[in-house]
C-alpha positions in Angstrom: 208.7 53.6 -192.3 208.8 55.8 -189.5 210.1 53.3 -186.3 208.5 54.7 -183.2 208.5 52.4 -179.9 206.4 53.7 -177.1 205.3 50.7 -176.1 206.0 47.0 -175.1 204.4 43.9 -174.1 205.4 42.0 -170.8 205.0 38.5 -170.5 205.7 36.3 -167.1 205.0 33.2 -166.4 203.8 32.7 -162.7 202.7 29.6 -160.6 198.9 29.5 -160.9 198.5 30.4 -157.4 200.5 33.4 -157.6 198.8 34.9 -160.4 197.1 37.5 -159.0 199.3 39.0 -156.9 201.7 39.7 -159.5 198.4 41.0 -161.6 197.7 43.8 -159.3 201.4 44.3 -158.6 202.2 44.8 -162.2 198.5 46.8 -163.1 199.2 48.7 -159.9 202.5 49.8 -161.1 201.0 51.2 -164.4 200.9 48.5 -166.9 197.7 47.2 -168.2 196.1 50.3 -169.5 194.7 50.6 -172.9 192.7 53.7 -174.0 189.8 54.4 -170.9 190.9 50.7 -169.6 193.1 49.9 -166.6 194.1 46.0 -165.4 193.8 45.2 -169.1 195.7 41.6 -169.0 195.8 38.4 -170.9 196.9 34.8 -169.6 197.1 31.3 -170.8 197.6 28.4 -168.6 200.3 26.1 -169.8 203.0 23.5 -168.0 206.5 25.3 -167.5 209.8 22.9 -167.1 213.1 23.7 -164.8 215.8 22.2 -163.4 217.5 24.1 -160.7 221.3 23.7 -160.2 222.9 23.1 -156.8 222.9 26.8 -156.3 219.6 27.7 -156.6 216.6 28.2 -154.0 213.4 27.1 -155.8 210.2 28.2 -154.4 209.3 24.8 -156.1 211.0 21.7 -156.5 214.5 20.2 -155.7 218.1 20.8 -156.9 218.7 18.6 -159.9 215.2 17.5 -160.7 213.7 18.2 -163.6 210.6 19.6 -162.7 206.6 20.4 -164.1 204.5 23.2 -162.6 201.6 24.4 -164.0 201.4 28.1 -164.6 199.9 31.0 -166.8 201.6 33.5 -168.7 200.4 36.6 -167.6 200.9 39.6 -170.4 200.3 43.1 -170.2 201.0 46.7 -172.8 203.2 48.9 -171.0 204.4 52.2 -171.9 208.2 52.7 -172.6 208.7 54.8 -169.5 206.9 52.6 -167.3 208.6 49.3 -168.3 211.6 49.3 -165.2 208.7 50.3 -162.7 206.6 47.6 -164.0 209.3 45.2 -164.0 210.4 46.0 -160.6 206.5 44.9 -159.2 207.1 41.5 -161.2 210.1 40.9 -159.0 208.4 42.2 -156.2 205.7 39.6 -156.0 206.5 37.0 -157.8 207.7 33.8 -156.2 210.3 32.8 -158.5 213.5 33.6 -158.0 214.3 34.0 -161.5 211.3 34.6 -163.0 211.0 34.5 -167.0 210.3 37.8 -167.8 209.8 38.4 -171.9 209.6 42.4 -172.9 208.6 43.0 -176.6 208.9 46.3 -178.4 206.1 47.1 -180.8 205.2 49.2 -183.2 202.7 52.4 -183.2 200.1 51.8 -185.9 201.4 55.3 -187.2 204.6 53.5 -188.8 202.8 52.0 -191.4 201.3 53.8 -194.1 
């Protein structure tokens, strides 16, 4: 097997009302493009859980309370030499402080015989 990564997939969840800012940010900084296609994105609503410590400044919620917000994970493809740009426009406009950013490496169909 010939192991090629030239790609990744970037997921982040974001507060429902934030999603498309960070949509544009992150399309606009180069992810999201598949063949002819630009702002190519997926996203699933779903209920994320945090607790932030004394420390913290949440955009939502109170120190030391467990709290619910409903968000969507918002993914996107990314080429390999786009991923710190692409990340940077995450930070950029999300609203999170610490926002739960997942980047997966995957493999070129050309790896497999």
């Amino acid at each position: 097997m010939n192991l090629k990564i030239s790609k990744v997939k970037i997921f982040v969840t974001v507060p429902l009302e934030n999603v498309e800012d960070v949509r544009i940010a992150v399309c606009e900084a180069g992810g999201g493009v598949i063949g002819n296609y630009r702002y190519c994105t997926y996203s699933v609503k779903g209920v994320g859980t945090f607790m932030p410590n004394n420390n913290a400044k949440p955009y939502i919620g109170e120190s030391g309370k467990l709290e619910y917000v409903e968000e969507e994970k918002l993914e996107v493809l990314c080429e390999v030499e786009k991923v710190k740009q692409v990340v940077k426009a995450i930070r950029n406009s999300h609203p999170y402080e610490e926002p739960a950013i997942d980047i997966v490496p995957l493999m070129d169909e050309d790896c497999f015989k």
